[in-house]
Structure formats: C-alpha cells, structure tokens
C-alpha positions as a Markdown table, in Angstrom:
| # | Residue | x | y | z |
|---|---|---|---|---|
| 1 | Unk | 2.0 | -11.0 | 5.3 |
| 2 | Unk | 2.9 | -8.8 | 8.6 |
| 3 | Unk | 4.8 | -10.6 | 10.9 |
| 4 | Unk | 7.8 | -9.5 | 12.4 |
| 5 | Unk | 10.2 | -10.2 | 15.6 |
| 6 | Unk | 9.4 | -7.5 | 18.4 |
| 7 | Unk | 12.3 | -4.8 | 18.1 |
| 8 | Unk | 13.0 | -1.7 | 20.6 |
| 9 | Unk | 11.9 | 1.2 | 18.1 |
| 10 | Unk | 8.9 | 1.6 | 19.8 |
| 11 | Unk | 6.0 | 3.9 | 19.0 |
| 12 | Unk | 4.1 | 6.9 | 19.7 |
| 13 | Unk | 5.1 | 10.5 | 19.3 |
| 14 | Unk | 8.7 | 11.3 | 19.7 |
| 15 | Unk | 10.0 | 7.8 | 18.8 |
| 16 | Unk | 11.6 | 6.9 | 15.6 |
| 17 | Unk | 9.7 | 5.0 | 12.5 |
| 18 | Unk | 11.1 | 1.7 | 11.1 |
| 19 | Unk | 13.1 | 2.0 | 7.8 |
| 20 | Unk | 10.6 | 1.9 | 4.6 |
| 21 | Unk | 12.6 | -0.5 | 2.1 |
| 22 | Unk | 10.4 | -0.8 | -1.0 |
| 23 | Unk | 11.2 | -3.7 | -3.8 |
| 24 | Unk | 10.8 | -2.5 | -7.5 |
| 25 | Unk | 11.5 | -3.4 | -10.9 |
| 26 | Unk | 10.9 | -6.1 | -13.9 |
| 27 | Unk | 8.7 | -8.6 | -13.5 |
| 28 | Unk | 10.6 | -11.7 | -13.1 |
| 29 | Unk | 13.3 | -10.3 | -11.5 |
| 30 | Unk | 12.8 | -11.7 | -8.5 |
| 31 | Unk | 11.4 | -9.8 | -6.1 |
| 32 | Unk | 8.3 | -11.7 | -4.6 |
| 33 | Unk | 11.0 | -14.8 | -4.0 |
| 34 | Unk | 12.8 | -12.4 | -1.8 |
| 35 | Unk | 10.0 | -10.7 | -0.2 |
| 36 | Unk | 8.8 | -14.3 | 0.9 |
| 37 | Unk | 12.6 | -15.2 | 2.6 |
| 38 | Unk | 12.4 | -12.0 | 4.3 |
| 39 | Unk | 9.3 | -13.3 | 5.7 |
| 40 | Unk | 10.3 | -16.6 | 5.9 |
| 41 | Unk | 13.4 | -14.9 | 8.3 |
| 42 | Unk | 10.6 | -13.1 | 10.6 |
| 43 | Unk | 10.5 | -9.9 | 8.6 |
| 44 | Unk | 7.7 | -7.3 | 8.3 |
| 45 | Unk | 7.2 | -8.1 | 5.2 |
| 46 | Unk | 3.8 | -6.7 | 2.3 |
| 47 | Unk | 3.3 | -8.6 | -0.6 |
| 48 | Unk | 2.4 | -7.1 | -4.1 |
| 49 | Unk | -1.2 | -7.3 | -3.8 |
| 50 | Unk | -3.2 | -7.8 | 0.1 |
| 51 | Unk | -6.4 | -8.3 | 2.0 |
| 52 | Unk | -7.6 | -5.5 | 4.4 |
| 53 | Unk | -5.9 | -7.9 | 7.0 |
| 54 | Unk | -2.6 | -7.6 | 5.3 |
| 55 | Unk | -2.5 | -11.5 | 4.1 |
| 56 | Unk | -0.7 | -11.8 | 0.2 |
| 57 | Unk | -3.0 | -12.5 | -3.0 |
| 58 | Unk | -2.1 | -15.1 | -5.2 |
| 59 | Unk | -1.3 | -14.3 | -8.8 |
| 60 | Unk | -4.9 | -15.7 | -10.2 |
| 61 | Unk | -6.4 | -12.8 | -7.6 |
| 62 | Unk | -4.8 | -9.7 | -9.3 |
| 63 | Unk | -6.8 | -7.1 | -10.6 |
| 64 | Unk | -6.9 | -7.1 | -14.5 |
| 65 | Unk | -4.4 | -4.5 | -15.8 |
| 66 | Unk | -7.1 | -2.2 | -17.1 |
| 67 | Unk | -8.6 | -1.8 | -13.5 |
| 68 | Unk | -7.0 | 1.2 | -12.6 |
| 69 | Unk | -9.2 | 1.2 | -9.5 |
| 70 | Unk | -8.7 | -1.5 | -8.0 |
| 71 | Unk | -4.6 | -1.4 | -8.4 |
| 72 | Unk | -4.2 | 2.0 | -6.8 |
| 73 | Unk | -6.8 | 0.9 | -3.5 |
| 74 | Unk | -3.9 | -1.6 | -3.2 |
| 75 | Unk | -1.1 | 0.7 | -3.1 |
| 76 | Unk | -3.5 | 2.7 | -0.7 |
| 77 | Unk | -4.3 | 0.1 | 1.5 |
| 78 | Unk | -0.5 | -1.2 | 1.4 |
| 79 | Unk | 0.7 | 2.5 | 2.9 |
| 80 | Unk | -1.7 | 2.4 | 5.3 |
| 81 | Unk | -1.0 | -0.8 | 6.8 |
| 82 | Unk | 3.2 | -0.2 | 5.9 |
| 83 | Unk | 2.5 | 3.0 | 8.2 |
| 84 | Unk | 1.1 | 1.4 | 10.8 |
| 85 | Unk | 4.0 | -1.8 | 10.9 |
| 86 | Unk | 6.8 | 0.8 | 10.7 |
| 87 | Unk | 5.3 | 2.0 | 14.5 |
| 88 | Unk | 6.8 | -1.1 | 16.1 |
| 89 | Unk | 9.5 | -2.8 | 13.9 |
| 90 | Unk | 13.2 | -1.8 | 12.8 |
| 91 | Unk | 12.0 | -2.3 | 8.8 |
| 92 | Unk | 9.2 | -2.8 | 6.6 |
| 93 | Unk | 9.5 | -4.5 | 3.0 |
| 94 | Unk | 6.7 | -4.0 | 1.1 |
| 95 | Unk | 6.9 | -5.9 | -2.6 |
| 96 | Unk | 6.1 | -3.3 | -5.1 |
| 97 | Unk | 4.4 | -0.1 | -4.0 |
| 98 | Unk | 2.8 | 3.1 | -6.4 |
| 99 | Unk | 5.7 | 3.2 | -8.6 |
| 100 | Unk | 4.5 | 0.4 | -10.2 |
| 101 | Unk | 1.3 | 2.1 | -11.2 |
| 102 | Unk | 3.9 | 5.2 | -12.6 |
| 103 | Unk | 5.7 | 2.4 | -14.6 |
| 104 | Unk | 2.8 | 0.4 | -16.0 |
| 105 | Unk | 1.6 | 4.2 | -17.2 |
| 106 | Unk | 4.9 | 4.8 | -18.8 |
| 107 | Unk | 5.2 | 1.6 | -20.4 |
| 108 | Unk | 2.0 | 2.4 | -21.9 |
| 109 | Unk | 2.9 | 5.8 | -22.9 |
| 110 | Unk | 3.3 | 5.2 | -26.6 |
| 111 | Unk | -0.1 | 4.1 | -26.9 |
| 112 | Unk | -1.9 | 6.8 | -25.3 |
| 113 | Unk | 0.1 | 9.4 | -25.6 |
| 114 | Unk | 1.3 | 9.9 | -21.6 |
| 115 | Unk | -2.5 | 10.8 | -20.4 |
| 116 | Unk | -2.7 | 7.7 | -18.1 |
| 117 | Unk | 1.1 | 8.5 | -17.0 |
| 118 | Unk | 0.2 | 12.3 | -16.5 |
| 119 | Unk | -3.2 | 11.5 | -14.6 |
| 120 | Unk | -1.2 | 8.9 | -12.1 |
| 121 | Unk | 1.2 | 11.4 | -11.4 |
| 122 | Unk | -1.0 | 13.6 | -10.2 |
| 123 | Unk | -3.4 | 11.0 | -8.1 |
| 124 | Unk | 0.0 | 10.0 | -6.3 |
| 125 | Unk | 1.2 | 13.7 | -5.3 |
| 126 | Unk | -2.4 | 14.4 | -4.3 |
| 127 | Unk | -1.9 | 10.8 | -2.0 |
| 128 | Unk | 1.4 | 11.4 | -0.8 |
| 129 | Unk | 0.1 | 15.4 | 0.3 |
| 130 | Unk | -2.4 | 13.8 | 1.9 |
| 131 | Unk | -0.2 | 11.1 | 3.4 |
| 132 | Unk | -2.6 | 8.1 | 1.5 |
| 133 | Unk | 0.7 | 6.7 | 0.1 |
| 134 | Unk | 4.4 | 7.1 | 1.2 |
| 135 | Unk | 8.0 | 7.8 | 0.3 |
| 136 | Unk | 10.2 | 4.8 | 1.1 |
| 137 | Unk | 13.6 | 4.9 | 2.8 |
| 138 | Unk | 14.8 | 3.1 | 0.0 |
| 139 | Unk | 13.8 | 1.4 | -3.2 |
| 140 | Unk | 15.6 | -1.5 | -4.4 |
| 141 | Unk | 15.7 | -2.0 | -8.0 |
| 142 | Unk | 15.2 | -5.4 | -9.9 |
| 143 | Unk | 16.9 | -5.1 | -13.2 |
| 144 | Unk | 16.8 | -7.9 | -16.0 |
| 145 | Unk | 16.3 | -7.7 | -19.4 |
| 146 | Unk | 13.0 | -7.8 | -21.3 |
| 147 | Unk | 13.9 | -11.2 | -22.7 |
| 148 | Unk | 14.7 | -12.5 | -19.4 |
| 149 | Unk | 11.4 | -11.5 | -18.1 |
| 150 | Unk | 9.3 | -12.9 | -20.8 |
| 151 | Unk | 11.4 | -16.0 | -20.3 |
| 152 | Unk | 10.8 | -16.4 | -16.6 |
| 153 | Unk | 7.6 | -15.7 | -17.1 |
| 154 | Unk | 6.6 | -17.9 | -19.6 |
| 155 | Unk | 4.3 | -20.2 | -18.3 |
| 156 | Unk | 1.9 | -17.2 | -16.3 |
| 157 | Unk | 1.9 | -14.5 | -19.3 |
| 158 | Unk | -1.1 | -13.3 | -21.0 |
| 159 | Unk | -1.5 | -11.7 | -23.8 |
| 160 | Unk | -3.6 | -8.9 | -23.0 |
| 161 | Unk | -1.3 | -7.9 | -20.3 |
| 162 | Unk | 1.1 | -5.4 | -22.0 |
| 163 | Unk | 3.7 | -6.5 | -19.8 |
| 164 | Unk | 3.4 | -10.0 | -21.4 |
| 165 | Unk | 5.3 | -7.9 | -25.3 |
| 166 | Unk | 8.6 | -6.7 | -25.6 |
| 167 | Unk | 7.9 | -3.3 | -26.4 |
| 168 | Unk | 6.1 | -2.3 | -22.9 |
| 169 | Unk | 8.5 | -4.2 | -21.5 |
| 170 | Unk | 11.7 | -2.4 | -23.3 |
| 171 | Unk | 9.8 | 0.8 | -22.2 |
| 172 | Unk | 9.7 | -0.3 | -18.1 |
| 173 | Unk | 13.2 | -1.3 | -18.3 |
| 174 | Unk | 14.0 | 2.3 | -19.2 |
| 175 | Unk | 11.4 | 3.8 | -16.4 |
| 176 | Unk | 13.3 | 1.7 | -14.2 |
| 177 | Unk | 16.9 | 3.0 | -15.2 |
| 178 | Unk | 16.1 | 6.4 | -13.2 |
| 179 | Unk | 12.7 | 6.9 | -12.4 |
| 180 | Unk | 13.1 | 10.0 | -11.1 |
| 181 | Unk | 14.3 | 11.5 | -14.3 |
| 182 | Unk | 10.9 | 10.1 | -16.2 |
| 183 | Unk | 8.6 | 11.4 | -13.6 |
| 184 | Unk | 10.2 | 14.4 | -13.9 |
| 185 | Unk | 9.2 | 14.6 | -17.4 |
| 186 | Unk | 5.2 | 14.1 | -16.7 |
| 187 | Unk | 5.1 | 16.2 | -12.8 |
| 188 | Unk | 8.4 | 17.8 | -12.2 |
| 189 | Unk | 7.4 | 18.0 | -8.6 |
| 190 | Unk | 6.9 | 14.5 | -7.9 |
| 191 | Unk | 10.2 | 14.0 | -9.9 |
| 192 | Unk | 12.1 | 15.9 | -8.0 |
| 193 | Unk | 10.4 | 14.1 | -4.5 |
| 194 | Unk | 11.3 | 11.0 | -6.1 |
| 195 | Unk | 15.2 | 12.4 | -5.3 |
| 196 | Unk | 15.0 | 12.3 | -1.6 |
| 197 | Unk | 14.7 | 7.9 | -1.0 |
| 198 | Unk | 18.0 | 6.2 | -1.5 |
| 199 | Unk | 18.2 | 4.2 | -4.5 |
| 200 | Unk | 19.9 | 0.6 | -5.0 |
| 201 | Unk | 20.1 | -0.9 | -8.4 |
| 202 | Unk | 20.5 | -5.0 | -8.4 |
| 203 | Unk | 20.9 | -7.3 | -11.2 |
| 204 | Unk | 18.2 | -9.9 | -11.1 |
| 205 | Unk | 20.6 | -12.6 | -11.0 |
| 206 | Unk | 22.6 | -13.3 | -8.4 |
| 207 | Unk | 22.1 | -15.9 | -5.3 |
| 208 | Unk | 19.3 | -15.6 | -3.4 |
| 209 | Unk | 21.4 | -15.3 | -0.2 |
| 210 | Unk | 23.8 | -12.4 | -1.4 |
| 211 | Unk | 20.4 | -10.5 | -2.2 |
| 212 | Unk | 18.7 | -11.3 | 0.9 |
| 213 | Unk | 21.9 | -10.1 | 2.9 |
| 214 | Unk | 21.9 | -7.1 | 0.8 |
| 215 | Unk | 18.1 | -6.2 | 2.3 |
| 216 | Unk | 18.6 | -7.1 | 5.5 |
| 217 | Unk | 21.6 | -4.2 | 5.4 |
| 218 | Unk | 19.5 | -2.0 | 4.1 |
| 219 | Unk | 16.9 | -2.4 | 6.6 |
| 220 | Unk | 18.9 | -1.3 | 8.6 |
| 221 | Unk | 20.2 | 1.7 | 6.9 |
| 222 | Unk | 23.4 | 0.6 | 5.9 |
C-alpha cells in the first residue's frame, strides 16, 4: 500500500533518498496496526506481504512457512519497490523486511542445526551486494513476550507454524534482543553490516498514538 503526500526530496542523481524506516519484531506486537495508521495518515507505507503493484496480502494469502521461495521473492520484490518510493518521498515504512527470514531461521535453529540460518545469511549478503535487498535507515523493534504473542494471536495460530510454540518463539525474542550480535554468529560480515542502521527498541504496549508519533520522528531522522 504506496501512497504518500508529494514531498520536495526529489529524485534523480544528486538528490537525496527518503529515510528507509523498517518495522520488526514479535508477531503480535503490533506492527501491521501501525503500518496501516501510517497509511491511514498519507504515509508510504509496504505491508508484510504485496502484489507486484505494491497492494498488501491478507493473512489467508501468506506463503506457508516452509516456502522458502516464495517468502524471500517478497522481501525482493518489497526492496525493489521500497527503492523506488524512497525516490520521491521524505520516508518509507515497510512492515517487516529480510530480517524476518534471518529470524524465522534462527528460531528454527535448534531443529536443524543453523543450516537454514547459515544458508539465509548468505542469500541476503549475496542480495544486498547486488543491491536486490536493502539496509534500512532504521529498524524499529516490537518487543513482547512469547506469551503475549500467543495470546494476541490466539484466534489466527496454526499449529504447523513454529511461530504458533513457545520455544521458537522464546528463541525470536532473543534474535530480536540484538540481531546484530546473532547474525554475527552465522556470517560475521553481515553481522557487522547489521551495525550501521540505527536501532529503536519499543515495548509492544503502549498507545497507538505515542508509537505512531514515535515513527513519524523517525521518518524524519530524529
């Protein structure tokens, strides 16, 4: 969902890019309700999954978890089109970008022993060499507990999702803690790549409008 007020940062070469603000974190926490008032306000705004023409998938449209595939064309096709925004607005949110596919790996990790978290690692610095994906400005982090997330969640979880079980969960809380540190551990390059966006830890509680104000600063690189 791409639709923004007209702003004077302009395009072409020589002209400045709008801000990159990226919303991560626990499912429940949040985020897609405050992706949707930024929108609601006139914001640039990505949802977690889209169409080629940038519109937001509902819920029942998600790839299965297993379909590595089809998640990472998403955070592809999500750069490209966050690349392209950035051109002629003063920020772009984009719900969720290819961090999430580094935390669903970790929070897998135990199972398979880190391959899907090491092989991810690598597809993403290959992408962002090849400028396929991109750094944000600035990730936001949604923090609640696992319990809280199953809670919130209760009426869309399923049971073959392992982010519908404490354990995974417990184990994306802690990716989400300091991501950089446990990308590090899998590619120390993309760890240490991870160091350059600012970070901003929130509680998933909270009013709405205290969050929302909170983004629209750091759009604008307060």
């Amino acid at each position: 969902m791409i639709s923004a007020h007209s702003s004077d940062t302009g395009s072409g070469a020589g002209h400045p890019v709008g801000r990159l603000v990226v919303l991560e974190g626990m499912p429940g926490a949040g985020k897609t309700t405050l992706a949707a008032g930024l929108a609601a306000e006139g914001a640039a705004v990505l949802g977690e999954y889209i169409t080629p023409a940038g519109a937001t998938i509902p819920l029942s449209g998600h790839p299965g978890a297993g379909d590595g595939a089809a998640h990472n064309a998403n955070w592809v096709g999500k750069a490209s089109q966050a690349a392209a925004a950035r051109r002629s607005v003063r920020a772009v949110y984009v719900d969720r970008d290819w961090l999430s596919a580094l935390a669903y790996a970790y929070s897998i990790a135990d199972k398979d022993g880190g391959q899907l978290m090491r092989e991810r690692c690598a597809w993403a610095q290959d992408c962002l060499a090849a400028g396929r994906l991109l750094l944000a400005d600035t990730y936001v982090i949604f923090h609640v507990t696992a319990a809280a997330s199953l809670r919130r969640r209760a009426s869309v979880l399923q049971d073959d999702h392992p982010w519908s079980h404490p354990g995974p969960l417990g184990r994306l809380r802690y990716f989400y803690t300091w991501p950089a540190q446990v990308v590090s551990g899998a590619h120390p390059g993309l760890g240490a790549a991870l160091l350059a966006p600012a970070w901003h830890r929130v509680p998933g509680t909270g009013g709405t409008q205290s969050r929302l104000r909170l983004l629209r600063e750091l759009g604008t690189g307060q």
